[in-house]
Every structure is written in C-alpha cells, then in structure tokens.
C-alpha positions in Angstrom: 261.3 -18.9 -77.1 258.4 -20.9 -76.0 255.1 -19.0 -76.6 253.5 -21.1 -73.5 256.1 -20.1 -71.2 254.6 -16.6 -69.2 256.3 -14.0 -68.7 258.0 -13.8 -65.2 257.8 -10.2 -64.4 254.3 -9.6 -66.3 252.1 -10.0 -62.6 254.9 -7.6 -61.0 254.3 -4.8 -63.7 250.4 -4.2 -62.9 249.6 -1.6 -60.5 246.5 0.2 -59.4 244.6 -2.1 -56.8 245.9 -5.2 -58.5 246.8 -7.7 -55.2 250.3 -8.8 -55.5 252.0 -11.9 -53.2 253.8 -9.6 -51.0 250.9 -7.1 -49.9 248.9 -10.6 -49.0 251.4 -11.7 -46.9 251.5 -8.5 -45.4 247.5 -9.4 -45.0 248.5 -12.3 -43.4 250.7 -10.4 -40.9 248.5 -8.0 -39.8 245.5 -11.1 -39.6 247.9 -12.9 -37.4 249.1 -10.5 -35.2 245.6 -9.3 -34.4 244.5 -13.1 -34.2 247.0 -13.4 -31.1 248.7 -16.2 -33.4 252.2 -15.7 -33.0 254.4 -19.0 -33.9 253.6 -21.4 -36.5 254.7 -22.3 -40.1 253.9 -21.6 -43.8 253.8 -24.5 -46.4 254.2 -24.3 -49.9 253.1 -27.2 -52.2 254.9 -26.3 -55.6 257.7 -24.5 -54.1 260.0 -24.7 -57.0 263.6 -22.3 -56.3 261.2 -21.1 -53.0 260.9 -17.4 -54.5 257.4 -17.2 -53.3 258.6 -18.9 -49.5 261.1 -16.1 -49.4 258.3 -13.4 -50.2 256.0 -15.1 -47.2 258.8 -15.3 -44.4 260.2 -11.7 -45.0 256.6 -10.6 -44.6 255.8 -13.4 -41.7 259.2 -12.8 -39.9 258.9 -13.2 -36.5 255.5 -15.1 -37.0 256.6 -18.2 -39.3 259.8 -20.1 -37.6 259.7 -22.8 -40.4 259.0 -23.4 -43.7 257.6 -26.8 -45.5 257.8 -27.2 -48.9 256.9 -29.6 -51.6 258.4 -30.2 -55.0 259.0 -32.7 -57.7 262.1 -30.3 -58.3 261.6 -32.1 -61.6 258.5 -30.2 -63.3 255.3 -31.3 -63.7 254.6 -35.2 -63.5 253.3 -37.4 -65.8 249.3 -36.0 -66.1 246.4 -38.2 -65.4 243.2 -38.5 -67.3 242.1 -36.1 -65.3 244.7 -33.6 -66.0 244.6 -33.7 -69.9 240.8 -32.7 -70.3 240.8 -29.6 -72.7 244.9 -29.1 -72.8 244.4 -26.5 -75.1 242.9 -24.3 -72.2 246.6 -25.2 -70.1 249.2 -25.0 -72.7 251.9 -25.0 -70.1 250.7 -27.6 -68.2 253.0 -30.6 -69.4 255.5 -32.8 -68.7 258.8 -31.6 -67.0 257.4 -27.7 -67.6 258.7 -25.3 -63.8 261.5 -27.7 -63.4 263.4 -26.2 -60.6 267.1 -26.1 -60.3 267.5 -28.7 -57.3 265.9 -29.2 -53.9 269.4 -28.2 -52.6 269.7 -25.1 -54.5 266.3 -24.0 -53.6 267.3 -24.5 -49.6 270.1 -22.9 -50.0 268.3 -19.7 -51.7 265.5 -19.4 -48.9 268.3 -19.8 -46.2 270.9 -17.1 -47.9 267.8 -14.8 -48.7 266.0 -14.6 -45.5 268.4 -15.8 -42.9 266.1 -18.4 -41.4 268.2 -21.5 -39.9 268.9 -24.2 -42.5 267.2 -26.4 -40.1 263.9 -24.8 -40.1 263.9 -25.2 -43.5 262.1 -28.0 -44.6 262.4 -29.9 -47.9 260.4 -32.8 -49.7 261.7 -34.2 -52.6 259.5 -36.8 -55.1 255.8 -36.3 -56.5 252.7 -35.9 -54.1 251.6 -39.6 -54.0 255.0 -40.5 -52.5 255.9 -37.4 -50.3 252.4 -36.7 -48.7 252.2 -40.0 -47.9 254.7 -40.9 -46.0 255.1 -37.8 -44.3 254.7 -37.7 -40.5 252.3 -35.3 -39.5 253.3 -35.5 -35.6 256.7 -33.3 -36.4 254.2 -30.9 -36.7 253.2 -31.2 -33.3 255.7 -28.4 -32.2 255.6 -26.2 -34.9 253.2 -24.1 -33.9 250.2 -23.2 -35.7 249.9 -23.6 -39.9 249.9 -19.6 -40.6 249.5 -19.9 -44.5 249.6 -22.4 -46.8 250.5 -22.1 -50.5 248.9 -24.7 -53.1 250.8 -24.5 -56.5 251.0 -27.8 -58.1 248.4 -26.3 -61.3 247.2 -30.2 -61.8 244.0 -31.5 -60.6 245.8 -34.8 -59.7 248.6 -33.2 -57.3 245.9 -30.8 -56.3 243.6 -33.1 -54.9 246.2 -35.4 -53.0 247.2 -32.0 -51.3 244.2 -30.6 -50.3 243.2 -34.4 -48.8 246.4 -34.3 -46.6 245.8 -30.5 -45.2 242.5 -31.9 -44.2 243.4 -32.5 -40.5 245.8 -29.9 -40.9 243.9 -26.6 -41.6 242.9 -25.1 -38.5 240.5 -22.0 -37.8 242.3 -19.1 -39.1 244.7 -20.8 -41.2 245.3 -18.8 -45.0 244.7 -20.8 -47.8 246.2 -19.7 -51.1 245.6 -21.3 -53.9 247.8 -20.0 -57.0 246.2 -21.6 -60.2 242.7 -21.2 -59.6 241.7 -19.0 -62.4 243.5 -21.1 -64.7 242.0 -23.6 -67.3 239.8 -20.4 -68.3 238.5 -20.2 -65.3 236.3 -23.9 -66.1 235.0 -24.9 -62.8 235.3 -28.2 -63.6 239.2 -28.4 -64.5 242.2 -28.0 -62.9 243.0 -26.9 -58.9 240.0 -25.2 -58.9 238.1 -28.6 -59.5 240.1 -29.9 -56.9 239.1 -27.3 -54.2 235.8 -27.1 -55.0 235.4 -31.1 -54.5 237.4 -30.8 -51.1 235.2 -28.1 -49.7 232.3 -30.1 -50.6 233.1 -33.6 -49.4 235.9 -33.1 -45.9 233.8 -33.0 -43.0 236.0 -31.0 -41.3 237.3 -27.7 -42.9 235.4 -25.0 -44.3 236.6 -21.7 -46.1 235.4 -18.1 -46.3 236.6 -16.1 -49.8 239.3 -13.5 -48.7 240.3 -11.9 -52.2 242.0 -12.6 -55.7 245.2 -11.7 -56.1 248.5 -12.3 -58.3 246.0 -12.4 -61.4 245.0 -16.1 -61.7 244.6 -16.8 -57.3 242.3 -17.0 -54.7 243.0 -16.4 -51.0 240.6 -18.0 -48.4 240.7 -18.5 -44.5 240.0 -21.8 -43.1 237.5 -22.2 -40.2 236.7 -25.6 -38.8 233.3 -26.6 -39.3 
C-alpha cells in the first residue's frame, strides 16, 4: 500500500462541527435560494469519477441544470518548476497520482447517480493548457448563472491557468471552493493556495470574501465583483 495515498473515508469519519462537502452545498442552497438565484451551473476543475459533482447537484437540484468539469482523467501532469518546490511537504503530488477511470465512466456515474440528462453533463478531456483554452466561453451564455465552482487540480501550475480563465466568469455571488488550499503545510507560497492568493491580488475584476474551512484541507469563499 502506498503510504502517500490518504485514506478515502478518513474526512467522512470526523464529526463534531467539522464542515463536510455535503453540509456546504447545502450552504450553497440555502445562499442561492435566498439570493433569488435560481438556474445556473456548477464547475468542477479536478473532477476525477465526479463523486464530489454528484454531492453538489443532489444538494443543488433544482438550482444547478448542468455540470462542467475538467480532468486530465490521466492524474496529475507532468509538474513544473513551480510545482516541485519543497515535494517533501506534497508527497502525493506526482505524476499520474488520482488517475480516474475514464472521462466516459465518470459521465456515466454523475448521470446514473443523480439523474441529470447526459446532455447537461459536460466533460473536458486533456490538461488545463489545452482544455481552458480552447474552450468557448459563449456556451455559457444560457446556462444561467455559475452557482459554485470547485478548484481541485492541487498544482500551482493547473491552479493558476484555472483561476485566470474564471476571471470573466465569477460573478457576484458565485461560491468559490478551493479543495487543496491547506495543503503544502499550509506554505503560503506553494501550491493552489499560491495560486489564489496571486489571482486575488493581480485580476482587476473579481474579489472574494472568506466563507469557512471545510473538508479539512479547504476554503470556501464568495465572489463579488470589484
């Protein structure tokens, strides 16, 4: 057994006032309804077998009509310079590590799971600097509005292309959860939480306010526009 792979059900176990992913989303809910927001869709950067996109749309039902997610489907990319300061504080950051089954398998689990129409379901296959880019922004247009967005990519690399691509995306009231930002040790110069912290400072148009930690190493914020 690999000593750097965590253990799956050790976040589920806590208890007390510990803040799991499905008591956010039901956060979430509750924000939205009272926001008067009540169609849009929830992204997920990092979705991997789209466990954690089930969680959100059984909690969002009736508010999210689509889900966009993200994956290599292959694991972690190849890390840049950037990525491999202090490895020793990221073990499980490398190569090929949370390779998914396929992008097929994972659409067909967040269809049979939650019922949502196969063709709301939307899949992006390839690494960040290939997918973001060439993905058309104006298919967003009727959507709605971007209820939640999930950042789990754990690399300061993939981190940073994603945040730069939500920048015109974000609106006032959008939830930004970023899974991995704890990790690294909690270093605030490593890792996603490097990559947030540079976003927040240099986009000129999206600004955050601190919601709470949850899920043991994540953040949850909500996006205003500056």
């Amino acid at each position: 057994m690999n000593k750097f792979r965590p253990e799956a059900n050790f976040v589920q176990g806590l208890s007390g006032d510990f803040i799991g992913k499905h008591n956010l989303f039901r956060m979430v809910r509750e924000f939205a309804r009272y926001s008067n927001i009540d169609n849009g869709y929830y992204m997920e950067f990092g979705i991997m077998n789209g466990d954690t996109a089930i969680t959100a749309y059984r909690n969002l039902r009736g508010y999210v009509n689509h889900i966009y997610g993200f994956d290599t489907f292959s694991g972690h990319p190849e890390q840049k310079k950037t990525d491999q300061i202090h490895p020793e504080y990221a073990p499980y950051f490398f190569q090929g590590n949370y390779a998914a089954v396929s992008d097929e398998f994972c659409k067909k689990n967040i269809a049979a799971a939650t019922l949502l129409d196969s063709n709301n379901i939307h899949l992006f296959k390839g690494e960040f600097s290939n997918t973001l880019q060439s993905f058309e922004k104006s298919q967003l247009n009727d959507k709605g509005f971007p209820i939640c967005i999930l950042v789990d990519c754990d690399l300061y690399s993939s981190a940073k292309e994603v945040f730069d691509f939500l920048t015109d995306i974000c609106q006032t009231g959008t939830w930004l959860l970023i899974d991995d930002y704890w990790c690294y040790r909690g270093d605030p110069k490593l890792g996603v939480r490097k990559a947030f912290d540079d976003w927040i400072e240099t986009n000129p148009r999206i600004g955050v306010s601190f919601y709470c930690n949850f899920n043991a190493y994540s953040r949850a914020y909500i996006c205003h526009e500056k």
